[in-house]
C-alpha positions as CSV (number, residue, x, y, z in Angstrom):
1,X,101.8,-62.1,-71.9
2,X,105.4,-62.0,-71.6
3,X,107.4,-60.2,-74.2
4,X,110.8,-62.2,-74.9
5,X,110.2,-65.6,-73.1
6,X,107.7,-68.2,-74.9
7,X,104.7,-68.5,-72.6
8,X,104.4,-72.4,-71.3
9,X,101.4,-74.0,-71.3
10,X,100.2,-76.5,-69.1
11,X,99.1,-79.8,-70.9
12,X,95.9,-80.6,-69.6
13,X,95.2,-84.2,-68.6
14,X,91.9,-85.9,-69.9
15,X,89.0,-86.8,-67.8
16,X,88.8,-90.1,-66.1
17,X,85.3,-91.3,-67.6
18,X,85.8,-90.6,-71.6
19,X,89.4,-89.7,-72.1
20,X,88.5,-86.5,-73.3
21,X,90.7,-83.6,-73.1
22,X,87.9,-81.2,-74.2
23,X,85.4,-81.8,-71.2
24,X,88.4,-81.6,-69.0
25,X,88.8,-78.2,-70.2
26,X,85.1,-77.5,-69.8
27,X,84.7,-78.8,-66.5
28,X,88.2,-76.4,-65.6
29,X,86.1,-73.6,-67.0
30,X,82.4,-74.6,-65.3
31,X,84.8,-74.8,-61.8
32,X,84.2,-72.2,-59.2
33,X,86.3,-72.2,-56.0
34,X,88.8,-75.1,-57.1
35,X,86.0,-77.6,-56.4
36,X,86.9,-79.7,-59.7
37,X,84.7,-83.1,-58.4
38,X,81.6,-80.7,-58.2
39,X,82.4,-79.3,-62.1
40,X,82.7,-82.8,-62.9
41,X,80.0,-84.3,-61.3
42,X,78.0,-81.5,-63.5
43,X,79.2,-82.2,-66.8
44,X,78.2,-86.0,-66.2
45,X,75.2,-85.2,-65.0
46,X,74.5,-83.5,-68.3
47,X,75.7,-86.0,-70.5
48,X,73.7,-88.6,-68.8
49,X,70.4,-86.3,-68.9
50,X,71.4,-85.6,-72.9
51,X,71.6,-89.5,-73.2
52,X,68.3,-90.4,-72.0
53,X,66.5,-87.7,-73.8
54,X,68.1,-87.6,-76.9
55,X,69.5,-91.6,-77.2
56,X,72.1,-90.0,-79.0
57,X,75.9,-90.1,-78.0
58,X,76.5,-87.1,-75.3
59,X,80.2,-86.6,-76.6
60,X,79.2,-85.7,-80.3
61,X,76.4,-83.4,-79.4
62,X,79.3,-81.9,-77.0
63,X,81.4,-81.3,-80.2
64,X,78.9,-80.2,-82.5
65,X,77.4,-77.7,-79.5
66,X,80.8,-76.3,-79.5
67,X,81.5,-76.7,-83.0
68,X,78.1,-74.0,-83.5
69,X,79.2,-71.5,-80.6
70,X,82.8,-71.2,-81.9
71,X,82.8,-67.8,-83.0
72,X,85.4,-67.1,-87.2
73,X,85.5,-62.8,-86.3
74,X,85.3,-60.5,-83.5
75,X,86.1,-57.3,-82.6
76,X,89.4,-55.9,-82.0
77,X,89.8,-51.9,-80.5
78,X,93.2,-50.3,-82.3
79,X,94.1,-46.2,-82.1
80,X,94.6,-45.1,-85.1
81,X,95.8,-41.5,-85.6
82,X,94.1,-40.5,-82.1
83,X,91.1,-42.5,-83.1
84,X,89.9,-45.8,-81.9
85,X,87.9,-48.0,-84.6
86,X,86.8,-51.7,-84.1
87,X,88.4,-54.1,-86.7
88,X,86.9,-56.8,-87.6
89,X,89.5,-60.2,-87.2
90,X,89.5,-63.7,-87.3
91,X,89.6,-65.7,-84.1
92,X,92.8,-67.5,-83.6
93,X,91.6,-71.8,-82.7
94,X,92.2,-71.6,-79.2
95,X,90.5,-68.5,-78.6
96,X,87.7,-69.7,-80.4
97,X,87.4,-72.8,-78.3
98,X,87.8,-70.5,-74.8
99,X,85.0,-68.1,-76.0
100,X,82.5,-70.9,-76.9
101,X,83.1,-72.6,-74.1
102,X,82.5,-69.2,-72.0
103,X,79.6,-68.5,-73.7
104,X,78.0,-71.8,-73.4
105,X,78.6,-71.4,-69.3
106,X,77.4,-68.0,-69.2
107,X,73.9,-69.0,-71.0
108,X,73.4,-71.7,-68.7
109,X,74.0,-69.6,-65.8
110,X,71.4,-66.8,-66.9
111,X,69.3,-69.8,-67.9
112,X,66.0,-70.4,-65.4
113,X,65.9,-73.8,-64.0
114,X,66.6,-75.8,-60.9
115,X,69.4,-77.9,-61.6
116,X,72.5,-76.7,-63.1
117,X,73.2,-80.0,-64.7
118,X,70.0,-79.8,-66.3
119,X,70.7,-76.3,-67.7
120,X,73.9,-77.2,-69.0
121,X,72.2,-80.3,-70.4
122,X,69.1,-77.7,-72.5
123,X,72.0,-75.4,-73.3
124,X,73.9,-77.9,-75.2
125,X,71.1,-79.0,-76.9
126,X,70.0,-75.8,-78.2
127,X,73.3,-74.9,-79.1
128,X,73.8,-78.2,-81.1
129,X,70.2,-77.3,-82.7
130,X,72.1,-73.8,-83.2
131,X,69.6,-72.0,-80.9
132,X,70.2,-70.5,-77.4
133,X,71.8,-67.7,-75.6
134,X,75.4,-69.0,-76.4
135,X,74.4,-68.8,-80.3
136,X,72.8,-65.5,-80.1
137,X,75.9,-64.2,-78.8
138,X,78.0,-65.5,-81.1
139,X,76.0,-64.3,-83.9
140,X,75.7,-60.9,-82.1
141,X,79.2,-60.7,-82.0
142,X,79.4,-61.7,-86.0
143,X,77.3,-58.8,-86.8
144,X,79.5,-56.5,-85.0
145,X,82.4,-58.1,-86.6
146,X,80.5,-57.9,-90.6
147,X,79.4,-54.1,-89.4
148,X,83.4,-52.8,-88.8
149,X,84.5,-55.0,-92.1
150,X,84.7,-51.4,-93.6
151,X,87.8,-50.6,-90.9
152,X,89.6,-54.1,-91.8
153,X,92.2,-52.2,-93.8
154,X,93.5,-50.7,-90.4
155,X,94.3,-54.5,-89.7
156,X,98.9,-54.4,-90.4
């Protein structure tokens, strides 16, 4: 992070089959090795799988999945007075929307299965069912956060 210039963002350009900016940004973080068609091609995949078992619409289990894995507090490390102590604050949007979508990824990847698309596809489910790896984390990381709530006063 830069200290006197304002940090640019890029805008990020929505995916050619919904028009959605926020599978775009999933597919950029499912890609490995620039190979953007492949992340793609995966996220599809999903959505069509979610679609013929569910006969719901893909997109707003997609939301809701995301919605549940979206994490309010966390953990922060600050030194105070030669000590460090873990504060407990709230997750800024954008954060929030990075670390769900990491933690959905990462509990498909530790996942057992054959396809990935078919992972992803179970993952999303359970998370839109609020079950899964990617909610126990979250609410792993809650407790943490509601166990330091004592050291919040450390938060200026």
């Amino acid at each position: 992070m830069p200290r006197r210039a304002v940090n640019n963002r890029r805008e990020i350009l929505p995916d050619p089959k919904f028009g959605n900016v926020m599978i775009e940004r999933f597919a950029n973080h499912l890609m490995k090795g620039g190979k953007k068609t492949l992340a793609r091609s995966i996220v599809y995949d999903s959505f069509d799988i979610i679609s013929e078992t569910t006969k719901q619409d893909p997109l707003s289990i997609f939301d809701g999945a995301i919605r549940n894995v979206s994490p309010v507090l966390e953990v922060r490390a600050k030194r105070v007075g030669g000590a460090n102590y873990q504060i407990a604050m709230e997750v800024r949007a954008e954060r929030r929307l990075t670390l769900a979508m990491r933690w959905l990824i990462q509990a498909t990847r530790d996942r057992n299965g054959i396809k990935f698309s078919e992972k992803l596809a179970a993952e999303l489910l359970d998370a839109a069912k609020k079950e899964g790896g990617a909610i126990k984390k979250r609410d792993e990381v809650h407790r943490m956060a509601e166990a330091n709530k004592a050291f919040s006063h450390f938060n200026f």
